[in-house]
N, C-alpha and C positions, 0 to 999 in steps of 0.2 A: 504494500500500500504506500502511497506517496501523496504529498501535498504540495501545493503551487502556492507561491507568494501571492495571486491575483486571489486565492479565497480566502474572504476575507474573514467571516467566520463560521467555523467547522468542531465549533467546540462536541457537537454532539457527537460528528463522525470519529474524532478523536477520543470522546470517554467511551465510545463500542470498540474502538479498537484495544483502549488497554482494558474492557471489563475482561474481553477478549481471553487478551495476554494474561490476564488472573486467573482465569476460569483454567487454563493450560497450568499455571503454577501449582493451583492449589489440588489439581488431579494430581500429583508431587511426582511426578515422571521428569524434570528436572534437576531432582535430587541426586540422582544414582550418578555414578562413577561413571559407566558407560554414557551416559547422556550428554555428560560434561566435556569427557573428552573428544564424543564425536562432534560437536558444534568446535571446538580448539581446531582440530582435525579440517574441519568444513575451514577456518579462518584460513589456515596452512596452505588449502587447494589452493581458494582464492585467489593471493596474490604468488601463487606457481601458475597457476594456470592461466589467470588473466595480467599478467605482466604486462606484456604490449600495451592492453587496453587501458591499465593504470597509467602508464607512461604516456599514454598517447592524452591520456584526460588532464594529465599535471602538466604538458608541455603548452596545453589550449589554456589551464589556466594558470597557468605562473612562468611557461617558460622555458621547464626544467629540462637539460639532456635526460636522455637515456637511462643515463649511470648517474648521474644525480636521484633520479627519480627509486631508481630499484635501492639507492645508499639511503637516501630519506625519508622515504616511505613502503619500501617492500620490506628490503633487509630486517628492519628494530622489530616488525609485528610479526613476522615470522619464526626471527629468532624467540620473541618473548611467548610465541604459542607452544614450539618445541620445549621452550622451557620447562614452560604450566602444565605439559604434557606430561615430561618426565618426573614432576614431583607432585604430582596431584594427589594421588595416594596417601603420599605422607601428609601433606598441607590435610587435608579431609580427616584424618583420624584424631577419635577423641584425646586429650591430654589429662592427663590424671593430675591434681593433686593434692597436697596434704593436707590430712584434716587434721584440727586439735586435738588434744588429748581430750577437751572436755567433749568431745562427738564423736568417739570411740565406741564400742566398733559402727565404723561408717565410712563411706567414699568418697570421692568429689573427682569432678572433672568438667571439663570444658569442651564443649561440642560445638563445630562452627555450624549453622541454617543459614542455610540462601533467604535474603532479606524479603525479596517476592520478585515486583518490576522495578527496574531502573532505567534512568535516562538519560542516554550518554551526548552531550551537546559539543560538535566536534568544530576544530579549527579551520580556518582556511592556508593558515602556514604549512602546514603536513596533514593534508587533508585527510589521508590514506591511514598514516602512521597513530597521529591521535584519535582518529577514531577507532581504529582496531585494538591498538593498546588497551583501551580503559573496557572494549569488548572481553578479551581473554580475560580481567580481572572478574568481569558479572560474570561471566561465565562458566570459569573454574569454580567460581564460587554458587554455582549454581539456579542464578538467576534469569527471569525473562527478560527482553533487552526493547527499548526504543532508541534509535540511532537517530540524533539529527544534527545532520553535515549541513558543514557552511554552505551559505548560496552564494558568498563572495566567490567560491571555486564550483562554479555550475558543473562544467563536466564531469569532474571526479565525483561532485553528490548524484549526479543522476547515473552514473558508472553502477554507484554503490546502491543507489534506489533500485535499480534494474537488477543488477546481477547476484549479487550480496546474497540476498535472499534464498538463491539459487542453492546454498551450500549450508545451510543453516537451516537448523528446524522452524519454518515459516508460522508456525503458531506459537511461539518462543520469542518470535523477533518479527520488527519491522521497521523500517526507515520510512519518515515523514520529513520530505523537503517543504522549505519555506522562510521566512525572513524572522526575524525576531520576535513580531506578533504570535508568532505560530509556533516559537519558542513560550512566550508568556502563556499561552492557550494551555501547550503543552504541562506547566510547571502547576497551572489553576488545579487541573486534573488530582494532582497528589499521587506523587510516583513514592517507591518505599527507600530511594535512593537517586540523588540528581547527578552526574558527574560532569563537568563545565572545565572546556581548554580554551584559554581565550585571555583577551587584555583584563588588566585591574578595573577596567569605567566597569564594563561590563559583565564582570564579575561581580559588581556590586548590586546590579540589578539580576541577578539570575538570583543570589542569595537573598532579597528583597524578596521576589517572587516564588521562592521555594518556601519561606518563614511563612505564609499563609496558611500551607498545608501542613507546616514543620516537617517536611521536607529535607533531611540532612543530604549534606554537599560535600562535594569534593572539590573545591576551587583551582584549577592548575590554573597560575594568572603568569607575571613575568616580574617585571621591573629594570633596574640599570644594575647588571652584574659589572660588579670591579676587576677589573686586575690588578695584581699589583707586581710592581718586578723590583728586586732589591740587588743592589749593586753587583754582588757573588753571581749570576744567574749567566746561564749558559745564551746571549744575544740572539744568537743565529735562529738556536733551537726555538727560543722564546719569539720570533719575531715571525715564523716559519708558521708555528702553532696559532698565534692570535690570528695571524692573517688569514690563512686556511679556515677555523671555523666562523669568525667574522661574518667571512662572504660567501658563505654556505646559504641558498637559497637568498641571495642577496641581502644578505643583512637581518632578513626576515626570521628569526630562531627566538622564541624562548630567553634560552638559554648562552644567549650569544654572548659573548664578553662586550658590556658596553660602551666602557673609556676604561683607558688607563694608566695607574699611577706608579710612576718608575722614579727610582730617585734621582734626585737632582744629576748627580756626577755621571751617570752613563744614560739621561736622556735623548742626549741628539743624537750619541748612538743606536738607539733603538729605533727612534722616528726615521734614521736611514736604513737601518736592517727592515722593516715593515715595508716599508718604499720598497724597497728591493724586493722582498718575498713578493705583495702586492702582484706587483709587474712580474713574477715570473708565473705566479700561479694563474694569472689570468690571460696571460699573452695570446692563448683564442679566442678569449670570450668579447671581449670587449667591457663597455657599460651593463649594469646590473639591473636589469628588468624589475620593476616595482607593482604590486599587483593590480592597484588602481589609480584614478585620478586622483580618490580625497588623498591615498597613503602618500603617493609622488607630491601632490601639494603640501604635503606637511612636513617630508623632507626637505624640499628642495625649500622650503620660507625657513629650518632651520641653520641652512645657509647662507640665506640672504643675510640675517639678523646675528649672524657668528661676530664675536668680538675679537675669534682667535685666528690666529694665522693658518692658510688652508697651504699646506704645505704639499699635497699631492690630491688628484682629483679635484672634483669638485664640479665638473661641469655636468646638466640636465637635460634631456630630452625631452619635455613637454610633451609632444606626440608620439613619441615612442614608449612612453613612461619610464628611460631610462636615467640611472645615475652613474654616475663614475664612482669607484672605489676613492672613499676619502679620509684625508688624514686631518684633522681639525687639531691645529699644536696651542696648549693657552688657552683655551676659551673659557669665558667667564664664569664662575662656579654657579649664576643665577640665570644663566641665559640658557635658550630649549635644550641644547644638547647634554645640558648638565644638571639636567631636571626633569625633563621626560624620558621615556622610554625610547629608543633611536628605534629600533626596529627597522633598520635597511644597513647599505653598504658604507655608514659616515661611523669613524673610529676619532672621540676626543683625548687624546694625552697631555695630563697637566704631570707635571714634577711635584716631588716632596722631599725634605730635610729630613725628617725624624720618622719611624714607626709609629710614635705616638701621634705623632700629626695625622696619620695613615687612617690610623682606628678611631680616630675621633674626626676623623672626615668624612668616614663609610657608615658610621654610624649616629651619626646627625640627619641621616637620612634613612627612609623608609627600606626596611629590610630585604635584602635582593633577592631574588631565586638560588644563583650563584655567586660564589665566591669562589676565584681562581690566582693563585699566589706561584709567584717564580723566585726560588729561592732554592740554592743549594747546602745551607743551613738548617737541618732537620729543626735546629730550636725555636728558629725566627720563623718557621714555617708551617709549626706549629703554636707556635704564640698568637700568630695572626686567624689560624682558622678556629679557636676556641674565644681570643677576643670580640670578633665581629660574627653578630649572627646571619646566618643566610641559610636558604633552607637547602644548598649540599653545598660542599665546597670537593674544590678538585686544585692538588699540586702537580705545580709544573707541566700542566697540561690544563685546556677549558672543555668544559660539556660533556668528559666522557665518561661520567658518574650514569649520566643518562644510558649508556650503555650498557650498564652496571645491573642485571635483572636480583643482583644477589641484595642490592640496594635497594631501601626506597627511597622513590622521587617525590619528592613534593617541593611548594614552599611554605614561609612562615610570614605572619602579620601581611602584609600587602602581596605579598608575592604568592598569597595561597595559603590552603588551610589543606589536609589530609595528605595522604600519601598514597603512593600504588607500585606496580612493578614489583613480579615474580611473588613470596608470599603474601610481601606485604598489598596487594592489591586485593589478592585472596580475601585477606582477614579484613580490609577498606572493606567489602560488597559482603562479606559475612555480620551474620550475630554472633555473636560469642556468648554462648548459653553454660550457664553455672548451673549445672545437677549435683545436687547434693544426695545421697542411698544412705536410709539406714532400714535394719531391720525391725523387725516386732520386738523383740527379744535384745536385751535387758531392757525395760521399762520403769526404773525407780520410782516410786511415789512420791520420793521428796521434794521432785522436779516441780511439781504440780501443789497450785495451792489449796489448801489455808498454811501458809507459812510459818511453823513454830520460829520459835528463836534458834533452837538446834539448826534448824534447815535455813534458816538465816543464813545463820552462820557459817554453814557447809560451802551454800551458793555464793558467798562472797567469795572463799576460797577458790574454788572450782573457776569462774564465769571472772 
């Protein structure tokens, strides 16, 4: 089933389709091990078998080569399905544990329940990727699923409206296209769980929208991740690494490194090693394609209105939507690029004196997704990821925590709230249910009132 931005409302067609999806849950054919992992299984086909057709829908809208598209959005949901695959079993079995002495003889344990339906509201940065992701999490963990993909990336949602389905238990699942209204429509309904990939505006109105029904979220939002590079650090490698993930999908990531702070004595060398990387890793590409007008207009005015020196890059394509890969050296600590979220191919590098200057710079401001430190000082390198919080951090390399299924990913304060990836996604879309066993037998009387003093007195010791 699919919905079109032009309806405008459909709230009725959308509460039959999740009484639907409940009616399926609550028959508890869901639950079982096999069921789980043949919908994993069904994710796996998917992007094997429809490769081309992913590539060919992320290239109409974003851009993307070939092998961009299979590194960004086939590869990460693939691997995290094979994942959830091999440890399902274990993730699913009860945990025992210890009861008091005062609840002797008795047992305890912790059993996870698929929560019911959930609602996975998917990005247009990695249209493919974040949506499948937070899918293996409902799904290992047993739950029916609502998919709804951005309409900023039309082809890949209507890829995934059409075919998706195909591979997946179709009374379990379904994708509804449509614009944000029909997100809002969607949240009215009362899902048993929401999961939202998307910027911090917007994030605040999905969690707005979900508190009606109390509705619990998983916010994957972003923010301005730091670098930081400290005099010790290996240049080449450090400048090789920022530049590479930077301009991964144009600027467009998450988790992208946003500016960064290198100290004062080997900054112009780094601002030339970046230049350099820059220019070798993009030698065919040209200008970085931006996905629309309003996002190109909002980069390209964070340019105009730069206080800092544009030391590489810099020039716009208006009708092509393109940008040049850019280096903003010095820019104002209150001007957009050092206050909003960049989300394209513009990197600002200010200098700094001291560590201390560092962490009370990064932390005067609202808490990143990441935090990514270059430093071949184990002490300084961990001084800095325990002082500044961010919801992961990665040394001497950026983003590749996201890789990491052994990790969860989340962020913290602005940058998100929950987590997911391999168990912890599991346990995200699970209940975590306390069973407490005891038997009939022993049954003391003293437990039970009219309370002498004696028994007073027992039960204060005891309890």
């Amino acid at each position: 089933m699919t919905a079109t931005p032009e309806v405008k409302d459909q709230t009725g067609e959308l509460g039959d389709l999740l009484a639907r999806l409940r009616t399926t849950f609550r028959s508890g054919r869901t639950r079982s091990y096999e069921w789980r992992k043949a919908q994993l299984e069904g994710i796996v086909r998917f992007v094997a078998e429809r490769e081309s057709d992913i590539a060919e829908a992320l290239a109409a809208d974003l851009g993307r080569s070939e092998f961009e598209a299979w590194f960004g959005d086939i590869a990460p949901p693939k691997g995290e399905a094979e994942y959830a695959i091999k440890h399902l079993r274990r993730w699913m079995r009860p945990q025992r544990r210890r009861v008091p002495l005062t609840q002797l003889p008795g047992s305890a344990r912790i059993q996870y329940e698929p929560l019911g339906v959930a609602l996975v509201i998917g990005p247009w940065n990695y249209p493919v990727n974040l949506s499948l992701g937070p899918l293996v999490a409902a799904f290992a963990a047993g739950n029916c699923v609502v998919l709804k993909p951005s309409e900023v990336a039309p082809a890949t949602s209507r890829l995934m409206a059409e075919a998706l389905p195909d591979y997946l238990d179709k009374d379990a699942f379904a994708v509804v296209e449509g614009d944000g209204m029909v997100t809002q429509e969607l949240l009215s309904l009362g899902f048993d769980h929401a999961f939202f990939t998307g910027g911090t505006e917007i994030g605040r109105k999905i969690m707005a929208g979900a508190a009606n029904t109390l509705t619990p979220v998983i916010l994957e939002l972003g923010g301005k991740s730091p670098v930081i590079v400290t005099p010790d650090a290996d240049l080449d490698v450090v400048a090789r690494r920022i530049a590479w993930v930077k301009l991964m999908n144009s600027g467009q990531t998450c988790i992208a490194p946003d500016y960064v702070l290198v100290h004062e004595s080997v900054k112009e060398q780094l601002v030339a090693k970046i230049r350099g990387a820059i220019t070798q890793l993009t030698a065919t590409e040209g200008p970085k394609r931006i996905v629309n007008q309003r996002q190109f207009e909002r980069l390209a005015g964070y340019l105009e209105v730069t206080r800092g020196t544009i030391v590489a890059g810099g020039a716009t394509d208006a009708k092509a939507l393109t940008i040049e890969p850019t280096i903003v050296v010095d820019p104002d600590v209150d001007e957009p690029v050092m206050t909003e979220e960049i989300f394209g191919p513009i990197l600002p590098v200010r200098s700094y004196s001291s560590l201390e200057a560092v962490v009370d710079f990064v932390n005067s401001r609202p808490k990143p997704l990441g935090l990514y430190v270059f430093s071949q000082d184990k002490a300084t390198a961990d001084r800095l990821v325990e002082q500044i919080p961010a919801g992961g951090a990665v040394v001497n390399h950026c983003a590749i925590h996201y890789l990491m299924p052994s990790l969860p990913f989340g962020g913290v304060g602005a940058s998100g709230m929950g987590a997911y990836h391999g168990e912890w996604g599991f346990q995200a879309l699970s209940h975590r249910k306390s069973v407490a066993v005891k038997g009939f037998r022993p049954d003391p009387s003293i437990v039970y009132p009219p309370y002498g003093p004696a028994a007073r007195a027992l039960m204060r010791k005891l309890f």
